[in-house]
C-alpha positions in Angstrom: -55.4 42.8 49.3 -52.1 41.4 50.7 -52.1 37.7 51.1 -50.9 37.4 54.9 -48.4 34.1 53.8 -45.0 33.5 56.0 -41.7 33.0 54.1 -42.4 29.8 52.0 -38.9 28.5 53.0 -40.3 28.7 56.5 -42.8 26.4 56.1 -40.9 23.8 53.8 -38.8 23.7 57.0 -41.6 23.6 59.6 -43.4 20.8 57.7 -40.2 18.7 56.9 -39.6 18.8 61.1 -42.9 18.0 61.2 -42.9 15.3 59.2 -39.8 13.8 60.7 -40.1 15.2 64.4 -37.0 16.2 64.1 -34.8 19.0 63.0 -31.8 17.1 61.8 -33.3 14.9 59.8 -35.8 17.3 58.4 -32.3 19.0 57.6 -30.6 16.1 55.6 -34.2 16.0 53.3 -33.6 19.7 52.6 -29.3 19.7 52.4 -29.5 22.1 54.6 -27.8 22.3 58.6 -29.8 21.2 61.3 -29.1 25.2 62.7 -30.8 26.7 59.4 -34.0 24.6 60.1 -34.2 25.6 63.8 -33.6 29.5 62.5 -36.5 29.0 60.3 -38.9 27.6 62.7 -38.2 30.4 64.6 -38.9 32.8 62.4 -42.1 31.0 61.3 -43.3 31.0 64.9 -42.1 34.8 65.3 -44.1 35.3 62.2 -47.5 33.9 63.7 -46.4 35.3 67.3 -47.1 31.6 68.7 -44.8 28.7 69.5 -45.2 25.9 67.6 -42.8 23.4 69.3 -41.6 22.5 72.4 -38.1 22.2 72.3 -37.3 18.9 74.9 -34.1 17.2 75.4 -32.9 16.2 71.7 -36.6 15.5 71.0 -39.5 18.2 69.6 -43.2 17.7 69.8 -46.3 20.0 68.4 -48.0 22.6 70.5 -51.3 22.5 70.3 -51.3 25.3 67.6 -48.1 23.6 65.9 -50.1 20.4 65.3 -52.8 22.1 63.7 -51.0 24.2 61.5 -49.0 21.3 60.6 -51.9 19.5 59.2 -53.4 22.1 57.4 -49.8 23.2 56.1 -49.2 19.7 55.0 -52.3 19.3 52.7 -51.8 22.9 51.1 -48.3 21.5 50.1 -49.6 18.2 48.9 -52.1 20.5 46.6 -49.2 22.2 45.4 -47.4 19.3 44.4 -49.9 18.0 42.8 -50.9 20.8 41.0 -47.1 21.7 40.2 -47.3 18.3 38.6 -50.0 18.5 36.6 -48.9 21.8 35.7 -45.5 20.7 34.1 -47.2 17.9 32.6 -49.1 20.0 30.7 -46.4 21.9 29.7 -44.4 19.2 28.4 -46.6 16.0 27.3 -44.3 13.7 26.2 -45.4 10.5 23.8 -43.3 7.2 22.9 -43.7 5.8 19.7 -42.2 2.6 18.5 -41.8 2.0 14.9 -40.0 0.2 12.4 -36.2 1.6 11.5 -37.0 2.4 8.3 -40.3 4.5 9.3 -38.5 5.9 12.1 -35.7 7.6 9.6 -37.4 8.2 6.4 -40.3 9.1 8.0 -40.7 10.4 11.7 -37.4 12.1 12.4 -37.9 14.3 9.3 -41.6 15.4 10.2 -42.3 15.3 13.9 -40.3 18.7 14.3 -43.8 19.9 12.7 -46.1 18.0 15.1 -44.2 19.2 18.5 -44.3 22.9 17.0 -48.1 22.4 16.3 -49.4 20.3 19.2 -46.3 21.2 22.2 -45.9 17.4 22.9 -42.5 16.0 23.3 -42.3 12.7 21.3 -40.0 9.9 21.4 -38.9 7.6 19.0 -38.2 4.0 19.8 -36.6 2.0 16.4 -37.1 -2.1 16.2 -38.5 -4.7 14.2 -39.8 -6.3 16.9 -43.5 -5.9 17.3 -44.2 -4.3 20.6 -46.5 -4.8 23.2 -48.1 -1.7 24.1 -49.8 -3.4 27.2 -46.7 -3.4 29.0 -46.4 0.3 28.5 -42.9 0.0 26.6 -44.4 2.6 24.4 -47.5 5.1 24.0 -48.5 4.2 20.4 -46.9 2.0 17.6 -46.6 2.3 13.7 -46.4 -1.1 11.9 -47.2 -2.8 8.8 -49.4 -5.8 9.0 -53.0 -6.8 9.2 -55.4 -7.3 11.8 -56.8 -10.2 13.4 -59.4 -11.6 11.0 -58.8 -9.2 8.3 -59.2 -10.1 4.7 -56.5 -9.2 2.7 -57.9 -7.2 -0.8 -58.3 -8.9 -3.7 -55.2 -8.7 -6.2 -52.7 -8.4 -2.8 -50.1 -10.5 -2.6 -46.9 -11.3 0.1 -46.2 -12.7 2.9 -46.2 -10.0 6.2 -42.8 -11.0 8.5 -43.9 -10.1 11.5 -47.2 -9.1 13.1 -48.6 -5.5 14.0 -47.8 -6.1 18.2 -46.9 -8.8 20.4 -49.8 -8.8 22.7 -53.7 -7.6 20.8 -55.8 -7.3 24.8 -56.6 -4.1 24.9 -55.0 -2.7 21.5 -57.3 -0.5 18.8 -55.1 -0.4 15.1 -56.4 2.1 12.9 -55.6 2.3 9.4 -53.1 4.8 7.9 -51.6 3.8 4.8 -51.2 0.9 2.2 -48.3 -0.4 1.9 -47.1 -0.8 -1.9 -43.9 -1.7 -3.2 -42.2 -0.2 -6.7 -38.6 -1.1 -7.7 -36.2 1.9 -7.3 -32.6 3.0 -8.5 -30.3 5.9 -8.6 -30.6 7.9 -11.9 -26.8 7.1 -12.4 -27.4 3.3 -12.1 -29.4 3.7 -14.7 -26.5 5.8 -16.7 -24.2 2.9 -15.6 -26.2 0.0 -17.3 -27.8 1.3 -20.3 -28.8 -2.5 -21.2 -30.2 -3.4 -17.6 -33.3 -5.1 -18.9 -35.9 -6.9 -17.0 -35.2 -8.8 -14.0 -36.0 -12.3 -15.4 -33.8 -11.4 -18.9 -30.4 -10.1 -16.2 -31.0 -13.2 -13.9 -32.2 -11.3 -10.9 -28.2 -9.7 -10.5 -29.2 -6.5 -10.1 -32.0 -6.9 -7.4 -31.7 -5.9 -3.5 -33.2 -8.2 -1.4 -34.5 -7.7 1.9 -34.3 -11.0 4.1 -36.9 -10.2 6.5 -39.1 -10.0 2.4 -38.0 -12.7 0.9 -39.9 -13.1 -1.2 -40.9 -9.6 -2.4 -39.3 -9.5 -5.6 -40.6 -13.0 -6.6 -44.2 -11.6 -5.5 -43.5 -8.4 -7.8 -42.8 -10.4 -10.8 -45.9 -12.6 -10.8 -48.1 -9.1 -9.9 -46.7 -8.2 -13.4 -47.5 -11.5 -15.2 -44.0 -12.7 -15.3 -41.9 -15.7 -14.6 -41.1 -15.2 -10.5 -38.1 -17.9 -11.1 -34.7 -15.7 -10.8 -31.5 -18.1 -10.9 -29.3 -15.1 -9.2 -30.0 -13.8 -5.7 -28.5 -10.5 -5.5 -27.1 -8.2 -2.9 -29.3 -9.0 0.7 -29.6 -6.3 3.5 -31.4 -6.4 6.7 -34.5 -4.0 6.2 -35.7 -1.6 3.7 -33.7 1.6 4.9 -30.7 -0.5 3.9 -31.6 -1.4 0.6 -32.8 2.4 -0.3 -29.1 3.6 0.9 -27.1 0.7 -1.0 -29.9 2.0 -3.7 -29.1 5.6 -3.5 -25.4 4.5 -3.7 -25.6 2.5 -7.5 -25.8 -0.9 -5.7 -28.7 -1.6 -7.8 -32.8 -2.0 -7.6 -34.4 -2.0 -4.3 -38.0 -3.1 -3.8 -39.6 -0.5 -1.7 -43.1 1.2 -0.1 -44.3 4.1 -1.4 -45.2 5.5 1.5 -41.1 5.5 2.1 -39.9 6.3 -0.9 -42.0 9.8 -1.2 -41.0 10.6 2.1 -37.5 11.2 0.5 -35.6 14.3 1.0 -33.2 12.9 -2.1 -36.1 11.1 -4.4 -35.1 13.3 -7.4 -31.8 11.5 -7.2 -34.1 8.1 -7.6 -35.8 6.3 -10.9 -38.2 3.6 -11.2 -36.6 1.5 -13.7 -39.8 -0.6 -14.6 -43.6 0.1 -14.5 -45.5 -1.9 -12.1 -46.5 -2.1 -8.6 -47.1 -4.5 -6.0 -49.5 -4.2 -3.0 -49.1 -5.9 -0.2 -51.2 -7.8 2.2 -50.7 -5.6 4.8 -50.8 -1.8 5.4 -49.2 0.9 8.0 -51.4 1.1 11.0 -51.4 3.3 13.9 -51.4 1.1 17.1 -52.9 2.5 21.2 -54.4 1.2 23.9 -57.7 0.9 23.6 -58.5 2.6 26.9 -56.1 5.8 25.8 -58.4 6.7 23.0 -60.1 9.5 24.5 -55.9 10.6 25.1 -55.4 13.8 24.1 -51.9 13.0 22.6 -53.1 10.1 20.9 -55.8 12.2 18.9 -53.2 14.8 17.9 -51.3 12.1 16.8 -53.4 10.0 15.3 -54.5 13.1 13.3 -51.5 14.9 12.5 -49.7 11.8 10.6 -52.7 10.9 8.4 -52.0 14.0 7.2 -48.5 13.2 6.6 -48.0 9.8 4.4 -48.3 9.3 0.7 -48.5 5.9 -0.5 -49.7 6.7 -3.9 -47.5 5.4 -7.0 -45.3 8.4 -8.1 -44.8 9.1 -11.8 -42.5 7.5 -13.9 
């Protein structure tokens, strides 16, 4: 059965006059001339076969029938928007996540193609090492490296955590994704290049890339292997870990990184470990919400997709 409906730009126009009580400025909210909403009216009242204005000296008010109409007109069009809205949320869901740079580059931007394809939720990325604070809804969800309030670090963990996992813990869950262990890392041809690189202790730390947000990380790797943490040369220093993999990548030397980053590599066969032994640190990765978004749907798919995601085991020599 045909659905007796007048032209739908017929009522945007009778409702916007309706609204306004006026036909011009029910005109400027649609861009349209004050003559175009008047023709519409009319044919929406030629449609029904019933005024529904009286047309006064530069004013307008309802007929009877007009002010009816209008109200039920104006809460079918509020439905509409609101379930237009819903409707293109749906569609496109769209999640902020705030991470550390390194995370964001080595990790995210390479994999979240596969969770949008899988889950249709738009995602962005926001890059800092400041912890964030998810209560002021600067982001959806958060991926750090820390521990939580009143958590024991494991026994044999060792280093000190720069910054903590958010700004703000009232009404924040963490839940646990990866640990975060460091092995030291070269390019295959810096290891051509310096046949005789030795131990760090026996080169006087030279060769080492140090993070200054970690320092002390190689120190802390050293005494995990039962040696002498005392290094009387400092070594290149860059600002965060993606740094010291690239100056790493480019024969700068060893870098002192997370496993979880360092198989995340599209280039790792271009990488060595120089020297056996790992360090694990007294934090790990966590996945940071609000506590009242855990029954989210995009939180969930999140939270489930990137477990499946991360390796933070030791790769093989």
């Amino acid at each position: 059965m045909r659905r007796a409906l007048p032209p739908l730009h017929a009522l945007r126009a009778f409702e916007a006059a309706g609204r306004h009580m006026s036909f011009s400025r029910a005109a400027d909210e649609l861009c349209v001339s004050t003559a175009a909403i008047s023709r519409q009216v009319r044919s929406l009242e030629a449609f029904l076969g019933r005024p529904l204005f009286e047309r006064l000296t530069r004013q307008i008010r309802f007929t009877d029938l007009g002010k009816a109409y209008f109200g039920r007109i104006s809460e079918a069009m509020a439905l509409t928007e609101e379930a237009t809205r819903e409707a293109m949320s749906v569609e496109r869901r769209r999640l902020v996540i705030a991470t550390m740079p390194t995370t964001a580059n080595l990790c995210l931007m390479p994999w979240l193609a596969g969770f949008t394809d899988e889950t249709e939720i738009d995602v962005e990325v926001v890059s800092s090492m400041t912890p964030p604070n998810l209560t002021t809804g600067e982001a959806d969800i958060a991926i750090r490296v820390g521990a939580r309030p009143g958590e024991q670090a494991s026994p044999g963990t060792v280093g000190r955590i720069p910054h903590p996992l958010t700004a703000d813990w009232t009404g924040v869950t963490a839940e646990p994704l990866w640990d975060e262990v460091f092995i030291p890392v070269c390019s295959r041809q810096f290891l051509l290049d310096n046949p005789q690189l030795g131990l760090p202790e026996a080169n006087g730390g030279r060769h080492l890339i140090h993070i200054v947000s970690r320092p002390d990380a190689w120190g802390d790797w050293l005494a995990a292997q039962g040696r002498s943490r005392h290094l009387k040369e400092r070594g290149l220093e860059v600002g965060h870990s993606y740094v010291a993999l690239q100056a790493a990548r480019r024969h700068r030397g060893v870098a002192l990184v997370a496993t979880v980053h360092f198989n995340a590599l599209e280039w790792a066969r271009e990488m060595a470990c120089p020297w056996p032994g790992s360090l694990r640190s007294k934090g790990a990765f966590h996945l940071l919400y609000r506590t009242a978004d855990g029954d989210d749907a995009r939180v969930s798919a999140f939270l489930n997709w990137i477990r499946r995601q991360g390796d933070d085991s030791v790769p093989s020599p």
